[in-house]
PyMOL CGO cylinders between C-alpha atoms (Angstrom):
from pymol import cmd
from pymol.cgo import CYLINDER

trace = [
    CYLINDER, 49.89, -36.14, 46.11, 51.76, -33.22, 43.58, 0.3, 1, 1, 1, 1, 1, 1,
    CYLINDER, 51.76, -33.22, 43.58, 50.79, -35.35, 40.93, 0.3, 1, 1, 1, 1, 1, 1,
    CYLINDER, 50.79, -35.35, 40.93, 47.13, -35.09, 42.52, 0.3, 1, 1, 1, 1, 1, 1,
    CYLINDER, 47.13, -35.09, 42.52, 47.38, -31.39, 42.55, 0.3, 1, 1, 1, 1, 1, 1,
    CYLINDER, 47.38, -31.39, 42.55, 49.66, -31.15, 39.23, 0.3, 1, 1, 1, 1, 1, 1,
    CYLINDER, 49.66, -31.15, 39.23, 46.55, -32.83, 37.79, 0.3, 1, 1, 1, 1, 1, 1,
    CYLINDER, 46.55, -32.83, 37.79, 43.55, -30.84, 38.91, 0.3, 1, 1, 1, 1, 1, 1,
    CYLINDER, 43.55, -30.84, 38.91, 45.17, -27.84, 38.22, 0.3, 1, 1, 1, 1, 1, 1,
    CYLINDER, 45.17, -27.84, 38.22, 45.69, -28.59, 34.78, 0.3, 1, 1, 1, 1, 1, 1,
    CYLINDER, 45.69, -28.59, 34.78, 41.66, -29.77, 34.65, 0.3, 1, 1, 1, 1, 1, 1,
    CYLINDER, 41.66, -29.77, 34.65, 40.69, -26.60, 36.30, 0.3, 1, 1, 1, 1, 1, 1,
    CYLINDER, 40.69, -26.60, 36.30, 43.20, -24.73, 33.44, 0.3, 1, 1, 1, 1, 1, 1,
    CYLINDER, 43.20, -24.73, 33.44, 41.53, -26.79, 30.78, 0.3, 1, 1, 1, 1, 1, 1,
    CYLINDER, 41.53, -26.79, 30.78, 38.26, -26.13, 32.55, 0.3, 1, 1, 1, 1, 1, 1,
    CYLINDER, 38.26, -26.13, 32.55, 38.75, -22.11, 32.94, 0.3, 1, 1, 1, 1, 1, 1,
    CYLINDER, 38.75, -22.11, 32.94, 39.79, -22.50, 29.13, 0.3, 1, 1, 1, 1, 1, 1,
    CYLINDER, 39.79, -22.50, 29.13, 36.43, -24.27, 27.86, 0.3, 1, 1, 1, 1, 1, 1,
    CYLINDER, 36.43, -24.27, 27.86, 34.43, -21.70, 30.25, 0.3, 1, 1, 1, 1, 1, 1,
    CYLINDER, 34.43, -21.70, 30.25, 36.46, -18.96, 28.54, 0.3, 1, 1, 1, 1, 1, 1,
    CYLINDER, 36.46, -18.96, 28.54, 35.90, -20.30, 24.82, 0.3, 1, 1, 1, 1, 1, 1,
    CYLINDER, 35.90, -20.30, 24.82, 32.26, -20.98, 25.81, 0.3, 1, 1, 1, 1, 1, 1,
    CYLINDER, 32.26, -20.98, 25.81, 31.68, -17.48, 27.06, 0.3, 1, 1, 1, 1, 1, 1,
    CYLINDER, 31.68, -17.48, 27.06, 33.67, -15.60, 23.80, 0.3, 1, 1, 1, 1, 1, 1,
    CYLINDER, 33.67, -15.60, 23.80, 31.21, -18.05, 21.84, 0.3, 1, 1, 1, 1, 1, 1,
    CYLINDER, 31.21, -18.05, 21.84, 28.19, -16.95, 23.87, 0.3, 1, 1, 1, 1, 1, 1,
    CYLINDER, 28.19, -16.95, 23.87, 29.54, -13.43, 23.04, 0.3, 1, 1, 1, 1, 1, 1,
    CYLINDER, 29.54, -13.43, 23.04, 29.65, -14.16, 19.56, 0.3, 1, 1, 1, 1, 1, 1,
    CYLINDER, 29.65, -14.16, 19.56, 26.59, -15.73, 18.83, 0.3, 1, 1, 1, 1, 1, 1,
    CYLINDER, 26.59, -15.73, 18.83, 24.04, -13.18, 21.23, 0.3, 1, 1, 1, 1, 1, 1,
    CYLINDER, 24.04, -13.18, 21.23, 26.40, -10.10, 18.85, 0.3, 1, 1, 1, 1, 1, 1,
    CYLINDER, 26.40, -10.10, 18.85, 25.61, -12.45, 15.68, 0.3, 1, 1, 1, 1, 1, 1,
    CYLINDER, 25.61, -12.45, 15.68, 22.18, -12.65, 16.64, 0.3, 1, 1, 1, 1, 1, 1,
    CYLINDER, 22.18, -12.65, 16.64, 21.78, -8.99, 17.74, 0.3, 1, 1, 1, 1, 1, 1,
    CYLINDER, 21.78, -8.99, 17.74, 23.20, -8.26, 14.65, 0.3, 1, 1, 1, 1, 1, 1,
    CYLINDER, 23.20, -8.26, 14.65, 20.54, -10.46, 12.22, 0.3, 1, 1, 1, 1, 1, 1,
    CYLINDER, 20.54, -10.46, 12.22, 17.70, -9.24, 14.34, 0.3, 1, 1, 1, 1, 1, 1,
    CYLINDER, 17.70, -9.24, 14.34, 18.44, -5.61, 13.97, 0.3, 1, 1, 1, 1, 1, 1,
    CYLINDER, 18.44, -5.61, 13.97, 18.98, -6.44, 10.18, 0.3, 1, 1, 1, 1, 1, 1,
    CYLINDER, 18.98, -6.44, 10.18, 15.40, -8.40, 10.06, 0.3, 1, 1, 1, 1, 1, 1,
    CYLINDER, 15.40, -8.40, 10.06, 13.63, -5.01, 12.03, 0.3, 1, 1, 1, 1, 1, 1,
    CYLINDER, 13.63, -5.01, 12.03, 15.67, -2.62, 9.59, 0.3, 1, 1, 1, 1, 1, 1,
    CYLINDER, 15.67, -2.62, 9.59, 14.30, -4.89, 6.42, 0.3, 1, 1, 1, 1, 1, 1,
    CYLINDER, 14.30, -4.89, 6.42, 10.60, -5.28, 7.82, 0.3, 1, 1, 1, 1, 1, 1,
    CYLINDER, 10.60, -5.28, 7.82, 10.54, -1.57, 8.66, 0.3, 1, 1, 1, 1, 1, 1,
    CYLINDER, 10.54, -1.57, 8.66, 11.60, -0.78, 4.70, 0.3, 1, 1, 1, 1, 1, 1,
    CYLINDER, 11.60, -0.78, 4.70, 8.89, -3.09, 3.94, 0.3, 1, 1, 1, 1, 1, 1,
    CYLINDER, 8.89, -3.09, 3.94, 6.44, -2.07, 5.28, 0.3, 1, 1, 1, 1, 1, 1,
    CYLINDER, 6.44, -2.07, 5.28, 7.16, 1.72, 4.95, 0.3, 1, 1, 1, 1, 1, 1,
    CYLINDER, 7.16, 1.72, 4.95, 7.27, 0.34, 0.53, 0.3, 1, 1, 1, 1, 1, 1,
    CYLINDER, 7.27, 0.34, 0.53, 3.68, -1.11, 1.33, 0.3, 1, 1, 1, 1, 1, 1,
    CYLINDER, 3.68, -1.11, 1.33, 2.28, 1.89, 2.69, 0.3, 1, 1, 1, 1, 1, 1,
    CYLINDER, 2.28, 1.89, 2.69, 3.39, 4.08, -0.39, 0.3, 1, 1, 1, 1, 1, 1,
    CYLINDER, 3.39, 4.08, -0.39, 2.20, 1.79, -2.38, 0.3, 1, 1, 1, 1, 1, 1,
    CYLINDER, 2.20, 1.79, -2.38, -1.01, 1.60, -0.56, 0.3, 1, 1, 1, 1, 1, 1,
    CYLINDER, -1.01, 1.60, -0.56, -1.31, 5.53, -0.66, 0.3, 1, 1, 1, 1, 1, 1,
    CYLINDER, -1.31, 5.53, -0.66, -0.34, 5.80, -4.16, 0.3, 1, 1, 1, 1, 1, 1,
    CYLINDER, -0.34, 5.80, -4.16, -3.19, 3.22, -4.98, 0.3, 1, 1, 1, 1, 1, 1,
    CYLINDER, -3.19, 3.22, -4.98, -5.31, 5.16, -2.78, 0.3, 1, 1, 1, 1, 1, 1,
    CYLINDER, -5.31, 5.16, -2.78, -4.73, 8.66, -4.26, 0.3, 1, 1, 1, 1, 1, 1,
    CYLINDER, -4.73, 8.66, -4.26, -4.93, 7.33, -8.10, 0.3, 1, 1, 1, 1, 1, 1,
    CYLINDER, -4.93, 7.33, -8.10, -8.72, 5.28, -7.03, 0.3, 1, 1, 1, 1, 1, 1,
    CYLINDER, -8.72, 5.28, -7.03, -9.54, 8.87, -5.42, 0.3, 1, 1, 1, 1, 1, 1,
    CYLINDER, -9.54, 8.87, -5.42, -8.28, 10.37, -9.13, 0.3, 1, 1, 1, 1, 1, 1,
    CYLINDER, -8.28, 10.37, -9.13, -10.30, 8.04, -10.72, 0.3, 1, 1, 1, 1, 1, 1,
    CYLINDER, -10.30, 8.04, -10.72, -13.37, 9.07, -8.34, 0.3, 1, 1, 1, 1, 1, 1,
    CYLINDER, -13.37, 9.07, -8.34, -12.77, 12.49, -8.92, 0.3, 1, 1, 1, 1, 1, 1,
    CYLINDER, -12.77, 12.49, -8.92, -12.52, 11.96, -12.79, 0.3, 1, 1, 1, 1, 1, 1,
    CYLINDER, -12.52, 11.96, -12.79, -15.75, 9.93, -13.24, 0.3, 1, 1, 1, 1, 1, 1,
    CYLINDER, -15.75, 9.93, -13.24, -17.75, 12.49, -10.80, 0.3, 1, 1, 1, 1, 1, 1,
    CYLINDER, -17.75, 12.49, -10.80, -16.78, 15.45, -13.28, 0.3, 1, 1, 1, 1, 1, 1,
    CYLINDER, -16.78, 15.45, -13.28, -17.29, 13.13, -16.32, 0.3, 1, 1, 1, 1, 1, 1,
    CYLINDER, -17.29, 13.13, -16.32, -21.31, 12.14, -14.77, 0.3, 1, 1, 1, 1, 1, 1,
    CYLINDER, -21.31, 12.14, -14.77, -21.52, 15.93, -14.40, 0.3, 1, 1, 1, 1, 1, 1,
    CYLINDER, -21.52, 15.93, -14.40, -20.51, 16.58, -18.03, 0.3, 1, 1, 1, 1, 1, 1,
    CYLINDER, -20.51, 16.58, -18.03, -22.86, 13.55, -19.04, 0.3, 1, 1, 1, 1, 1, 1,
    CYLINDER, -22.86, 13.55, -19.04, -25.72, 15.40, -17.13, 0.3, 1, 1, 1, 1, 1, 1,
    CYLINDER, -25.72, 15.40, -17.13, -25.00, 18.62, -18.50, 0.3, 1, 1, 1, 1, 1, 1,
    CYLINDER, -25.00, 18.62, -18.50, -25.54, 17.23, -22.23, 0.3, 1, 1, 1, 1, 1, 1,
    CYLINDER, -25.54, 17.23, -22.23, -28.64, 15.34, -21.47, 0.3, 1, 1, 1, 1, 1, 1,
    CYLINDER, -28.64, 15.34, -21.47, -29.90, 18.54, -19.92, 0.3, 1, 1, 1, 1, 1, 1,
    CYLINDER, -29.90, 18.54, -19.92, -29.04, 20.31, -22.90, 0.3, 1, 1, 1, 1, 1, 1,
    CYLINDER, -29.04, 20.31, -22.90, -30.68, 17.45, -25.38, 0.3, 1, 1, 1, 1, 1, 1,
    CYLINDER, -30.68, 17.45, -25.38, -33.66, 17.44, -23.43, 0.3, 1, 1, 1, 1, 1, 1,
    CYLINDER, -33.66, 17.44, -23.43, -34.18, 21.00, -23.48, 0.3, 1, 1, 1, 1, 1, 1,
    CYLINDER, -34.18, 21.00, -23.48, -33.52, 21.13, -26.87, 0.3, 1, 1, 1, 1, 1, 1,
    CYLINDER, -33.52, 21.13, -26.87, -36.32, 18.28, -27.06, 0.3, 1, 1, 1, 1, 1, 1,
    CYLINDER, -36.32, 18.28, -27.06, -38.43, 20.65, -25.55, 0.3, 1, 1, 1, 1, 1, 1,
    CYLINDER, -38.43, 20.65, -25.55, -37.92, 23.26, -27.20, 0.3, 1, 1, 1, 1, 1, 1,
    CYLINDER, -37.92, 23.26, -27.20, -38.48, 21.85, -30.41, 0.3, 1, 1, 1, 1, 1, 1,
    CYLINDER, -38.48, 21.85, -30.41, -42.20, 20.02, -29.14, 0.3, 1, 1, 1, 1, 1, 1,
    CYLINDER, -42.20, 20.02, -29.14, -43.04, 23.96, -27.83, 0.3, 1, 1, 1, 1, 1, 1,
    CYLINDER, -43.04, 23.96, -27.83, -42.58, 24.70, -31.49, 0.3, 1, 1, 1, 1, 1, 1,
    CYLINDER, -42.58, 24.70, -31.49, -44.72, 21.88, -32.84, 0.3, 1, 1, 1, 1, 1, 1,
    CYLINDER, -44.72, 21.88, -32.84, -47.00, 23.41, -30.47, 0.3, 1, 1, 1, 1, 1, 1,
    CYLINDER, -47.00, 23.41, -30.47, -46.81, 26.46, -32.12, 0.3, 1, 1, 1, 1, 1, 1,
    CYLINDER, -46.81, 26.46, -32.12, -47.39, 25.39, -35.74, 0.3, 1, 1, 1, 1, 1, 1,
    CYLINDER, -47.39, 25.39, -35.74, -50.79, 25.24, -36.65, 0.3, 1, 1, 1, 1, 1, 1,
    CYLINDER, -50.79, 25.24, -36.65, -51.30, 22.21, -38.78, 0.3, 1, 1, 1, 1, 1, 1,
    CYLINDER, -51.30, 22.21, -38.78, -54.63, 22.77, -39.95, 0.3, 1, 1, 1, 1, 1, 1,
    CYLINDER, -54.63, 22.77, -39.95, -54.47, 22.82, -43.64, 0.3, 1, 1, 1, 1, 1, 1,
    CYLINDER, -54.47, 22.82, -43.64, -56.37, 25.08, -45.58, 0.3, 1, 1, 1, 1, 1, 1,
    CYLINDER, -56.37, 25.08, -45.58, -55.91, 23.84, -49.13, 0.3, 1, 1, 1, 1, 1, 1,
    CYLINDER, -55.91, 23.84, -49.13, -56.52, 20.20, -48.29, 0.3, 1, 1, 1, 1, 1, 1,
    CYLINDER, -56.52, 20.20, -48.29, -54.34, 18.64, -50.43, 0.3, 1, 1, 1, 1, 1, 1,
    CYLINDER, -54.34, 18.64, -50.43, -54.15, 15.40, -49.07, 0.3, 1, 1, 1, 1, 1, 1,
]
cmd.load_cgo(trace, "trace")
């Protein structure tokens, strides 16, 4: 009957040991994984903050561009304007010239 006892108190040591190692391995793995996830969240976070500078730095050169061709259609208007008047000026001219020859030369 010691034996008996003797016995399943060296099963429940062996037991409490495995429930111990099982629990400091539990520990271990939730810190591990704890760990990795704050890690994964830390690199997503630096992602995604790197996309959205590059996004707005995309963004503000496209608006650069925008802003560049608007002031280069203005310039492109101004010199047609001028051309045109220019045009004008010189038909208001030949308006002005009287053609009529007198000698009749031709």
């Amino acid at each position: 009957m010691l034996e008996k006892v003797a016995y399943y108190e060296r099963i429940e040591e062996t037991l409490n040991r495995a429930i111990f190692t099982a629990e400091n391995a539990s520990d271990q793995i939730k810190s591990a994984a704890r760990h990795e996830s704050e890690t994964m969240v830390n690199e997503a976070r630096r992602n995604a903050s790197r996309i959205i500078n590059d996004a707005l730095l995309k963004a503000e050169k496209s608006q650069d561009h925008a802003e560049q061709l608007k002031r280069n259609v203005n310039i492109l208007k101004k010199r047609i304007r001028q051309i045109i008047e220019t045009q004008l000026e010189v038909i208001s001219e030949l308006d002005r010239v009287d053609f009529r020859d007198t000698d009749n030369k031709y």
